[in-house]
TIPALO-152217 format. One line per field, with one value per residue (C-alpha): x, y, z; residue number from 0. Coordinates in Angstrom, 1 decimal, always signed. Example, Ala and Ser with C-alpha at 12.3 -4.5 7.8 and 13.67 -1.06 7.14 Angstrom:
REM residues 2
east +12.3  +13.7
north -4.5  -1.1
up +7.8  +7.1
resi 0  1
REM end
This chain:
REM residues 537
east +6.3  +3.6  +6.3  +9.0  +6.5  +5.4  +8.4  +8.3  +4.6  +5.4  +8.2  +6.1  +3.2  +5.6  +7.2  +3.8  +3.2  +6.3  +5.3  +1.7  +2.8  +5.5  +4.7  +3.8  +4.5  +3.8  +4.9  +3.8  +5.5  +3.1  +3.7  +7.2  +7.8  +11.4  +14.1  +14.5  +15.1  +19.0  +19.0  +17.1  +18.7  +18.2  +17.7  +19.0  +18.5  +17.7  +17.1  +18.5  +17.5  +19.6  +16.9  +15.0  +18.2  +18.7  +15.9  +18.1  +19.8  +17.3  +14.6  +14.2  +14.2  +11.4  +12.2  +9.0  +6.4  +3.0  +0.6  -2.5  -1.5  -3.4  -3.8  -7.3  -6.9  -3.9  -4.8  -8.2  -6.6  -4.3  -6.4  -9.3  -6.8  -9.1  -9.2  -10.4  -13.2  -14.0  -14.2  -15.8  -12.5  -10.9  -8.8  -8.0  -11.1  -11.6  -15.1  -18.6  -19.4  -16.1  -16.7  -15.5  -14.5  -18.0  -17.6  -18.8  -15.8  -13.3  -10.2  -7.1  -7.8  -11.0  -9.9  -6.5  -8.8  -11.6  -11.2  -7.2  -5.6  -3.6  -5.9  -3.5  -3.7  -4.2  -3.5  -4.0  -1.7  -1.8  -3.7  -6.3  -8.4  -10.7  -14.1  -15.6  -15.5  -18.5  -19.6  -20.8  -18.0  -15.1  -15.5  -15.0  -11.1  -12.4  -14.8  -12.6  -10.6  -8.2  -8.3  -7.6  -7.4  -5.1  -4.6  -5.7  -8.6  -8.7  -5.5  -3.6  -3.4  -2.8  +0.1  +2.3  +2.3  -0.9  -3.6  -7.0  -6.2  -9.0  -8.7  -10.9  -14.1  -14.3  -14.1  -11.0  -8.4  -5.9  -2.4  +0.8  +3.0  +5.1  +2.9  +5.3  +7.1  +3.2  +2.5  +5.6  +5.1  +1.1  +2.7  +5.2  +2.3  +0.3  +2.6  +3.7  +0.0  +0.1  +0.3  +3.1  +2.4  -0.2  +1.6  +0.5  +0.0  +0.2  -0.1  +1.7  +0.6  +3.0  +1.8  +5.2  +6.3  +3.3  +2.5  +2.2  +6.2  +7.9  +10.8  +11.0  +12.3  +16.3  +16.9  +15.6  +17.4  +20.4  +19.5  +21.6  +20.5  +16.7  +14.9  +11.3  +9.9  +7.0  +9.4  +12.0  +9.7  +8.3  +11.7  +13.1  +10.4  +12.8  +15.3  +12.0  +10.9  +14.4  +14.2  +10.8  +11.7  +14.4  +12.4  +10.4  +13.3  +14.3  +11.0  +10.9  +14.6  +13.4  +10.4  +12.6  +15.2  +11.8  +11.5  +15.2  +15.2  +11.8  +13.3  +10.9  +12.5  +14.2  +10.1  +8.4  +8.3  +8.8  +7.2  +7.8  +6.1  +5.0  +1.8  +2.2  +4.9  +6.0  +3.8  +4.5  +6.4  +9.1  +9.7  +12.9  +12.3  +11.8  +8.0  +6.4  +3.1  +3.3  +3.9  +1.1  -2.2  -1.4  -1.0  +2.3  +5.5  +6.5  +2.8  +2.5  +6.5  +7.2  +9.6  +8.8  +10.7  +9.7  +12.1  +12.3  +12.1  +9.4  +12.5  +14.8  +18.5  +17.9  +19.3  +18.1  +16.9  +13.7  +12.5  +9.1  +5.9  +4.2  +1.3  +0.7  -2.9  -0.6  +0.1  -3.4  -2.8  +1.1  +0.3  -2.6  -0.3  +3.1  +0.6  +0.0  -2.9  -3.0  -6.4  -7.8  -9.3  -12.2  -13.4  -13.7  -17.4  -18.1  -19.3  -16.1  -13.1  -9.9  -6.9  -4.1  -1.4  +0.9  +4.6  +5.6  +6.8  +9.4  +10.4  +11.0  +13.3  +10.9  +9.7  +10.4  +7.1  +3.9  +2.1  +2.6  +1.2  +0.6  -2.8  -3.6  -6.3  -7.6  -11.0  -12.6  -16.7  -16.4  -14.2  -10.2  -7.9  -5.9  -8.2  -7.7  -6.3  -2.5  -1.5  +2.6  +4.1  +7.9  +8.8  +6.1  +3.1  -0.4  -1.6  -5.6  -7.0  -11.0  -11.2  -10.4  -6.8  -3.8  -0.3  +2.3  +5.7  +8.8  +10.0  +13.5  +14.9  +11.9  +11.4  +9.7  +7.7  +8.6  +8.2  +5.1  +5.1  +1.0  +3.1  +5.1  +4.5  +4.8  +7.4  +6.2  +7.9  +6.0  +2.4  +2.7  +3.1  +0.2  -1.9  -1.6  -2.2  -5.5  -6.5  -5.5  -7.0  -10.3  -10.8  -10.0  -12.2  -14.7  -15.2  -13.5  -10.5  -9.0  -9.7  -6.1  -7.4  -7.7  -4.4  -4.4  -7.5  -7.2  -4.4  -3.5  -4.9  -5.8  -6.2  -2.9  -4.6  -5.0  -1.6  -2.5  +0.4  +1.7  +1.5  +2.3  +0.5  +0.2  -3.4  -4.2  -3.9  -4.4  -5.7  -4.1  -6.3  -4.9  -8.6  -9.3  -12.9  -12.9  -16.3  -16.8  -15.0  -16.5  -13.4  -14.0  -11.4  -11.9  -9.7  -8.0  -10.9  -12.8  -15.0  -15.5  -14.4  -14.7  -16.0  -15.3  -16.8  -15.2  -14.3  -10.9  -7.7  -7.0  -9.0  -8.2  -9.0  -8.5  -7.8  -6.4  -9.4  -8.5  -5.4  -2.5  -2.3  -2.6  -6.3  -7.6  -8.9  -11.5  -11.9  -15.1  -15.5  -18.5  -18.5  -14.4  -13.6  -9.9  -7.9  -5.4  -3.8  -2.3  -0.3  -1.5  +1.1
north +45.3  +45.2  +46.8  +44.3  +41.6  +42.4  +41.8  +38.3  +37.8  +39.3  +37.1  +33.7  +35.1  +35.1  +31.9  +30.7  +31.8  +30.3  +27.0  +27.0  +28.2  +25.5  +24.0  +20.3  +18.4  +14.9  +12.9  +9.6  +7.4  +4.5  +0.8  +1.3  -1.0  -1.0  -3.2  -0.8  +1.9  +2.0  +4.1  +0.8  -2.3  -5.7  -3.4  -5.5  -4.2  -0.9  +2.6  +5.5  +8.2  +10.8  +13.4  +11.4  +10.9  +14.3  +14.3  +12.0  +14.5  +16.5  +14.1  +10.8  +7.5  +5.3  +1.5  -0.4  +1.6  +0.1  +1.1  -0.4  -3.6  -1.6  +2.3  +3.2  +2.4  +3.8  +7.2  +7.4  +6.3  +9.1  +11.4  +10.7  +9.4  +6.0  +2.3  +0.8  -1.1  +2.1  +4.1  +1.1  +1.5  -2.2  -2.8  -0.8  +0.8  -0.7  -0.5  -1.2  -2.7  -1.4  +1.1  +4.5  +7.3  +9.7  +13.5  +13.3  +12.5  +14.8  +15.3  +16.9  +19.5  +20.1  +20.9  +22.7  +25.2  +25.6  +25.0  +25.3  +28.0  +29.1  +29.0  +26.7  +26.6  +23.6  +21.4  +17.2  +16.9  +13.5  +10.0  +10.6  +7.0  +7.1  +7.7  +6.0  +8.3  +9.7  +13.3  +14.4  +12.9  +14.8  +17.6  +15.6  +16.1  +19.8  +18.9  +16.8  +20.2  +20.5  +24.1  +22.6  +19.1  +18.2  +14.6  +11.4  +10.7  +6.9  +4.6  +2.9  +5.4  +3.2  +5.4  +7.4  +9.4  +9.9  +10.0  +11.9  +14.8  +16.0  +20.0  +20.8  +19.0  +20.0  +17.2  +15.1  +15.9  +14.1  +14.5  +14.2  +15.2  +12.4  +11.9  +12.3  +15.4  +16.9  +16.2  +18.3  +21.0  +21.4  +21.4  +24.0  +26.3  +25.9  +26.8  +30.1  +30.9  +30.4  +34.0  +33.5  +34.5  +31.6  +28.6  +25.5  +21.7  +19.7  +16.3  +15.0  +11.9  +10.5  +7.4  +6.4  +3.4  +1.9  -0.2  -0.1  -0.5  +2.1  +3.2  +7.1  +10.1  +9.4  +13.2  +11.3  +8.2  +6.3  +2.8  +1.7  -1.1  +0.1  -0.5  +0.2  -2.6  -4.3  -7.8  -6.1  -5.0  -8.2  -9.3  -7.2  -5.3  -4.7  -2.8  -0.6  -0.4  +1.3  +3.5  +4.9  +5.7  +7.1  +9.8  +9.9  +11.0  +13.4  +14.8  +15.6  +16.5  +19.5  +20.6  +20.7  +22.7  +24.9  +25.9  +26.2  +28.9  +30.3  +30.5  +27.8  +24.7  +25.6  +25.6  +22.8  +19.7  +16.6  +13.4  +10.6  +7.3  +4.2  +3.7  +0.0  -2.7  -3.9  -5.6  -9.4  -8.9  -7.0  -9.2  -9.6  -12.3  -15.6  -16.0  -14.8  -15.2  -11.8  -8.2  -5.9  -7.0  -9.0  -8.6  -10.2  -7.6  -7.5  -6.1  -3.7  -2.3  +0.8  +3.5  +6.3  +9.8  +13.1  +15.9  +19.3  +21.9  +19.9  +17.6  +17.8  +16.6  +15.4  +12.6  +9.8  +6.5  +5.3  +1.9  +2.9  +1.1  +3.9  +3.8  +6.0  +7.3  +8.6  +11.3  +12.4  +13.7  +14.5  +16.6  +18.7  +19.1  +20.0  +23.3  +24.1  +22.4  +20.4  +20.7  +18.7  +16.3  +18.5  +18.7  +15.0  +13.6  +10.6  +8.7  +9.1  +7.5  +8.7  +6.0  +8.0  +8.9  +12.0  +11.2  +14.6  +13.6  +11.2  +13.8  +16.3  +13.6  +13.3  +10.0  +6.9  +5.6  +6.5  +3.6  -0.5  -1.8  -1.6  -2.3  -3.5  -5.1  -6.0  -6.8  -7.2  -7.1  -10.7  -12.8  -13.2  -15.5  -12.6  -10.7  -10.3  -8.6  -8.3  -7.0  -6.4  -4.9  -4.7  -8.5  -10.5  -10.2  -12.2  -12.4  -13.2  -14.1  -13.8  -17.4  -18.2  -19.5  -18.0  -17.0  -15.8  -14.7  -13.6  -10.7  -10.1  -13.5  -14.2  -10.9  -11.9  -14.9  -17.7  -19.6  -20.0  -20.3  -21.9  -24.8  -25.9  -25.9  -21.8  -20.7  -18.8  -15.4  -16.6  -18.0  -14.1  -12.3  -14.3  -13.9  -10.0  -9.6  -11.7  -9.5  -5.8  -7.1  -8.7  -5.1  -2.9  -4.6  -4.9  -8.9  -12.0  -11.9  -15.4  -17.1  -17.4  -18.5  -22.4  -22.6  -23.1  -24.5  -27.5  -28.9  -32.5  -35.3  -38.3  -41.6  -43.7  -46.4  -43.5  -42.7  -40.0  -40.0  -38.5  -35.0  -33.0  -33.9  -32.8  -33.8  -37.4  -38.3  -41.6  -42.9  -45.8  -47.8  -50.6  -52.6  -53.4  -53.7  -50.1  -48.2  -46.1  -42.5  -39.4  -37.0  -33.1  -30.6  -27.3  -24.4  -21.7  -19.6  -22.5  -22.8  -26.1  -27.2  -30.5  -33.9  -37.6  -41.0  -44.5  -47.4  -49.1  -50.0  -47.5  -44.4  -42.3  -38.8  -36.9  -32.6  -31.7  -29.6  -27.4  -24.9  -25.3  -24.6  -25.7  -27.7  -28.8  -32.9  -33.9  -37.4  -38.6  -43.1  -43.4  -41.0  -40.4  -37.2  -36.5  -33.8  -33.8  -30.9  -31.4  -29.5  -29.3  -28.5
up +30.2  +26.9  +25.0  +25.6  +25.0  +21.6  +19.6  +20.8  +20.3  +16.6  +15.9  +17.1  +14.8  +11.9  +12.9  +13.2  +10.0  +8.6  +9.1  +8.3  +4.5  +3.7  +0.1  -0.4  -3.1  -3.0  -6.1  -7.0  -9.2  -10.5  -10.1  -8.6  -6.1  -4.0  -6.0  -9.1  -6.4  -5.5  -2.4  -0.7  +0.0  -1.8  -4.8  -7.9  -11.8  -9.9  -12.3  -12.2  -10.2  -9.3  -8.8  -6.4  -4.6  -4.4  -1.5  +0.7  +2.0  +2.7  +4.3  +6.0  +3.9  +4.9  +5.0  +6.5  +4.0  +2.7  +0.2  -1.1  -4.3  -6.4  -7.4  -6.9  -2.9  -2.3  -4.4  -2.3  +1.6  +0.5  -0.1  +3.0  +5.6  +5.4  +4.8  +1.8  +4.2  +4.7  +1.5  -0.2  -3.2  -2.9  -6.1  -9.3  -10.9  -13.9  -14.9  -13.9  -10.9  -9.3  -6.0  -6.7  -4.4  -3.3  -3.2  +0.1  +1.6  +3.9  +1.5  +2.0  -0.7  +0.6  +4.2  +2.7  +0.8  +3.6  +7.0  +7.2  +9.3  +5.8  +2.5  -0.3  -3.8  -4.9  -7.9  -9.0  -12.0  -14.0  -13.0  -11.1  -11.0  -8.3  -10.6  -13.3  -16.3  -17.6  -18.7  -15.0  -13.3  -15.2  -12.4  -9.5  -8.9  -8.7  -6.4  -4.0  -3.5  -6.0  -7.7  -10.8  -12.1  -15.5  -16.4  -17.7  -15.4  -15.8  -14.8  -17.5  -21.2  -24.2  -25.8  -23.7  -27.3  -27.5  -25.2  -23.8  -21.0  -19.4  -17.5  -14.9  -16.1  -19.7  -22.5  -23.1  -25.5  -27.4  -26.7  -28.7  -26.2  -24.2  -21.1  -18.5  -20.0  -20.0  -16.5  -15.6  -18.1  -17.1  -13.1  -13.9  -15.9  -12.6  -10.4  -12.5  -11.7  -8.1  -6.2  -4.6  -1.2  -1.5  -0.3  -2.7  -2.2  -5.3  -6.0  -8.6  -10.3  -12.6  -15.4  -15.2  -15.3  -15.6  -18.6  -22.1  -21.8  -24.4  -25.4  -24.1  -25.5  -25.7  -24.1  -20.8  -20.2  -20.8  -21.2  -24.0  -26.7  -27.1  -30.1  -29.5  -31.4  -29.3  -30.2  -28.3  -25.2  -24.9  -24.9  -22.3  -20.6  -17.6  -19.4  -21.0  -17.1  -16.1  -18.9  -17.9  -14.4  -15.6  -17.5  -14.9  -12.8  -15.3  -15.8  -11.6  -12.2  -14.3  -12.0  -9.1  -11.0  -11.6  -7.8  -7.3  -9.9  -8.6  -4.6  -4.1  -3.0  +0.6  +1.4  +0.1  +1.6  -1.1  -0.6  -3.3  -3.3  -4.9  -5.0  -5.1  -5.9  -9.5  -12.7  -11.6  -15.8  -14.0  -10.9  -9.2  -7.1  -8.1  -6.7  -9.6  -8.1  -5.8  -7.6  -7.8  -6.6  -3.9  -0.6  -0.4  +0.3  -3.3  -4.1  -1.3  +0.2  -1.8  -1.5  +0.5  +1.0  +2.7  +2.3  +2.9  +6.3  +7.8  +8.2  +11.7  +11.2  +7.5  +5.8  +8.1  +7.9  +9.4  +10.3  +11.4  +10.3  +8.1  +5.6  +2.2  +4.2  +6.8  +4.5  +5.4  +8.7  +7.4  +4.8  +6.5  +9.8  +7.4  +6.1  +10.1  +10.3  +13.5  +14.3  +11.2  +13.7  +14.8  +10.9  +10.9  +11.1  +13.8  +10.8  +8.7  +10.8  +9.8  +10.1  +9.0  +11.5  +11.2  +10.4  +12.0  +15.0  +13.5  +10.7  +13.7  +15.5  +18.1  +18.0  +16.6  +15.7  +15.5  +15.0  +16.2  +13.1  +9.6  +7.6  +3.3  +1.9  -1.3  -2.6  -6.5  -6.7  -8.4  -5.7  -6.6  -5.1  -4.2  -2.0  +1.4  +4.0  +6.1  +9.1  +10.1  +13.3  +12.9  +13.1  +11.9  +9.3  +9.4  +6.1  +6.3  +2.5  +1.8  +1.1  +4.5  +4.5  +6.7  +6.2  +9.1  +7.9  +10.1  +7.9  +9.3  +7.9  +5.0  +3.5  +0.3  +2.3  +1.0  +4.9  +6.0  +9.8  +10.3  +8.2  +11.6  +15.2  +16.3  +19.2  +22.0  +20.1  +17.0  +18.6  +20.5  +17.8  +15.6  +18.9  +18.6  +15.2  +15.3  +17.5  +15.9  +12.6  +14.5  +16.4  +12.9  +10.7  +13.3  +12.9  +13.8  +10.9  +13.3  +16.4  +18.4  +21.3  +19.5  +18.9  +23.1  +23.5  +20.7  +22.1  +20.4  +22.8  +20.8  +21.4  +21.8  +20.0  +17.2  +14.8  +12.3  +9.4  +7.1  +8.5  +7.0  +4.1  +0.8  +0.4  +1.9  +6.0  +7.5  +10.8  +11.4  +14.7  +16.6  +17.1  +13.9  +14.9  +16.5  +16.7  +13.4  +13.5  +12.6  +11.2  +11.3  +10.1  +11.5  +10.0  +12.2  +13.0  +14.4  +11.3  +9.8  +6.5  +6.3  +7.8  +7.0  +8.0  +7.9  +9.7  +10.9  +10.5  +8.5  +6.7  +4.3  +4.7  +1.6  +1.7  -1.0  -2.2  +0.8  +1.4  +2.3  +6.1  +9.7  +10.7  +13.4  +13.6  +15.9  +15.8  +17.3  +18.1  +20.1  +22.9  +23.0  +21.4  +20.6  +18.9  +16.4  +14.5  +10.3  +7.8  +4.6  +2.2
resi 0  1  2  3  4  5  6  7  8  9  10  11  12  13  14  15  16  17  18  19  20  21  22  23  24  25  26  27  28  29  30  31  32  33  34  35  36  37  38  39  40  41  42  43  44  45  46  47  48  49  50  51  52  53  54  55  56  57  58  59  60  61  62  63  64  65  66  67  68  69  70  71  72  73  74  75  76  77  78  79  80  81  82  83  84  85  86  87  88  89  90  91  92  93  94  95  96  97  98  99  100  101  102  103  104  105  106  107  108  109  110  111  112  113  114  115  116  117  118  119  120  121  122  123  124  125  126  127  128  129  130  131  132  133  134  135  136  137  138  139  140  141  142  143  144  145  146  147  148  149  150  151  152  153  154  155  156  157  158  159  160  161  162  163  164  165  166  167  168  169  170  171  172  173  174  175  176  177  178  179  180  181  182  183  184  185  186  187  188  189  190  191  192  193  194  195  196  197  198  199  200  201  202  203  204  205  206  207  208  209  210  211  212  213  214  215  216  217  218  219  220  221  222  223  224  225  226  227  228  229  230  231  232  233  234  235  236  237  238  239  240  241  242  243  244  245  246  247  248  249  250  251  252  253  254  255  256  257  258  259  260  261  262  263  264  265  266  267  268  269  270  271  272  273  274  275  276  277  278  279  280  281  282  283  284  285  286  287  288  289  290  291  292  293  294  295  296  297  298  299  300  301  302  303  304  305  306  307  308  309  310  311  312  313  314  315  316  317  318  319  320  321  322  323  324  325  326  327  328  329  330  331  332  333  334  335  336  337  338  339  340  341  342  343  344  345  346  347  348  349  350  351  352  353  354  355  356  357  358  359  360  361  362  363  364  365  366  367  368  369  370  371  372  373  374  375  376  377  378  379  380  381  382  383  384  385  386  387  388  389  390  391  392  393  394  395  396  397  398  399  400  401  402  403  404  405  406  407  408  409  410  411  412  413  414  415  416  417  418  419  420  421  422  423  424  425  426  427  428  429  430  431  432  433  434  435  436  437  438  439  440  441  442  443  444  445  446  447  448  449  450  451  452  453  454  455  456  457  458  459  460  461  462  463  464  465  466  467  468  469  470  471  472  473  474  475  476  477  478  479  480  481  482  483  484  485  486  487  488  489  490  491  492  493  494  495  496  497  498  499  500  501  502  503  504  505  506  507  508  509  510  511  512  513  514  515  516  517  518  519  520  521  522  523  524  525  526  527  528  529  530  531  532  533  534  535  536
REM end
């Protein structure tokens, strides 16, 4: 009876084994948003890519995929599984004053190299940008986990010709070498290292096609009509954007022909991302106010492939709601790692969910909703927080003004719903996502319960007009010697943002200092109270 049970026990051991030392590569590609990527739809002056759709066929093509609208967060909620409310790193680092990322915190290279089941090499090749530079800090990628650390360490380099690399905490050095040709051949001289019966993770960082726009080397793209004066880039910085990615591609074209030759590829797992939309230079659409740093869908939908035997009936399409700290809990369970959770302190809440389940064809989903934010130490317009499930998406800006968009018919927002009277579908669906984002952030991001409860229920004697309004209401009364009125205007979380006095027939209430969306009006004329509602567009 023990006898027939131990060849079983030892082929689930090595199974076991099997899965626990599948490679991870994760490659990001920087300030590449979705419509220069062909293989999605709506894609216009897209780039070419054939490398990147190689992995197609191999893995599942993620459709409903956010990131962060700047680098820094989306590098460090990759990297901890955690929000940016949480990590304290809001927008791109870019100096003094900016949060960065503390050591302290539970990485995926830290819990890959000590507490997994399966010790991995690991490696963080190209921009890092999650610490200010300064002599003591040029360690830190080797102290997040990574077992060695090559790259630029701040975000944008001023030349892709020549720049400062910094390896594994000693002094930067300048570099002649094309940037993106370096980050591949300092990849491919790591991996050569690797012992090969040490499965590796290694993240893969590329500059590309971030600015300065350039004109690459020729070997690695085929844009035509390139001249590589800074008149022509200015001119034509989307061609120079194409041609970029395009190296790019050829650049991950020639590691991946690396671990074909090596016997490598049949077991890594490939994960490509954006890790945040276009440069507003390079937009698409004709709202050139969203791009990168907002928290508008042109700033924060990026592309987002996994490929590779983690991957069940390849060559899918998924419409799931899924986030680039996701790849948290992904990444640590794709190297066998599914007790990650018990390493986890009370004080350091992880948000990331695993995408296993869906690349196993198990599930669907694996979460309702999808979470950004954005926030500078000096205050920006821009900052603020958004919340989608599949249909609809609450967008919740630090100032204290609202936007609700139906993304199935207005993918790139240009219909603000809180500027008409909601349906029940619509009013639901704002309702639920009040709530979410109230319970994640841990305070009261809206109030939906006075959309119910300020119900309009003024005076017939009282005509408010024009409403909408782009800046000045009336109240029109039929006494002309009426009581005087006391007008409030209370935004959508109940808080007030304004109040008027005047007198009869008719008052002028002026708003345009305020922003554009729905208010509340109480109108108070001795001890009647009445409510109102206008849109200010």
């Amino acid at each position: 009876m023990k006898k027939s049970l131990l060849p079983a026990l030892i082929f689930l051991s090595l199974a076991s084994q099997m899965v626990a030392q599948q490679n991870v590569l994760l490659v990001i590609a920087d300030d590449l948003g979705m419509d220069y990527c062909g293989f999605y739809e709506n894609a216009q002056d897209t780039a070419n890519m054939p490398h990147v759709r190689s992995l197609l066929g191999r893995g599942v093509r993620f459709t409903n995929a956010w990131s962060n609208p700047n680098c820094s967060p989306t590098r460090a909620g990759l990297l901890t599984g955690r929000y940016g409310f949480r990590t304290g790193v809001g927008t791109a680092i870019s100096g003094q004053g900016y949060a960065q990322l503390d050591t302290s915190e539970i990485t995926i290279g830290k819990l890959l190299k000590n507490a997994a089941p399966v010790t991995y090499a690991t490696a963080n090749i190209g921009k890092w940008h999650l610490n200010q530079q300064t002599t003591q800090s040029l360690i830190y990628p080797n102290l997040m986990g990574y077992d060695h650390y090559s790259g630029n360490f701040l975000g944008e380099i001023p030349d892709y010709y020549e720049w400062k690399k910094v390896v594994d905490g000693a002094s930067p050095v300048t570099v002649t070498n094309y940037a993106t040709t370096e980050t591949v051949n300092d990849a491919i001289n790591w991996l050569d290292e690797v012992d090969g019966s040490q499965p590796f993770f290694l993240w893969l960082a590329f500059n590309a096609p971030h600015t300065p726009f350039h004109l690459p080397p020729d070997s690695l793209h085929t844009v035509p009509g390139l001249t590589g004066t800074q008149m022509h880039i200015n001119q034509n910085p989307k061609s120079y954007f194409r041609a970029m990615t395009e190296a790019m591609d050829s650049e991950m074209g020639r590691l991946l022909q690396w671990l074909d030759q090596e016997g490598q590829l049949d077991s890594t797992n490939i994960i490509f991302i954006g890790d945040n939309g276009n440069l507003k230079r390079v937009s698409q659409i004709p709202d050139t106010t969203q791009g990168k740093g907002t928290i508008y869908e042109y700033g924060v939908h990026v592309p987002f492939i996994i490929a590779g035997p983690a991957v069940a009936s390849p060559g899918r399409v998924s419409e799931a709601l899924v986030s680039t700290p996701d790849l948290f809990a992904t990444i640590l369970e794709m190297a066998g790692f599914d007790g990650w959770p018990s390493e986890i302190p009370a004080n350091k809440p992880v948000d990331s969910r695993s995408l296993l389940p869906i690349l196993k064809n198990e599930s669907d989903a694996v979460r309702d909703w999808n979470f950004t934010e954005q926030f500078n130490p000096q205050s920006d317009p821009d900052d603020g927080k958004a919340i989608r499930n599949l249909a609809y998406k609450l967008l919740h800006f630090d100032d204290g003004h609202q936007e609700f968009y139906h993304l199935p018919t207005d993918p790139i927002e240009q219909t603000d719903l809180l500027l008409q009277s909601l349906n029940a579908e619509a009013a639901s669906n704002y309702d639920y996502l009040c709530n979410e984002l109230s319970q994640l952030i841990g305070t009261s991001a809206c109030n939906p319960t006075i959309l119910d409860t300020k119900t309009e229920d003024h005076d017939s004697s009282l005509t408010l007009f024009p409403n909408p309004t782009s800046g000045v209401f009336f109240l029109k009364m039929e006494d002309a010697n009426a009581q005087p009125l006391e007008v409030t205007l209370f935004d959508l979380l109940g808080r007030q943002v304004a109040k008027f006095y005047g007198k009869g027939p008719l008052l002028e209430v002026a708003i345009s200092g305020l922003a554009a969306g729905r208010y509340f009006v109480k109108i108070q004329m001795g001890e009647g109270v009445w409510w109102s509602r206008v849109l200010k567009k």
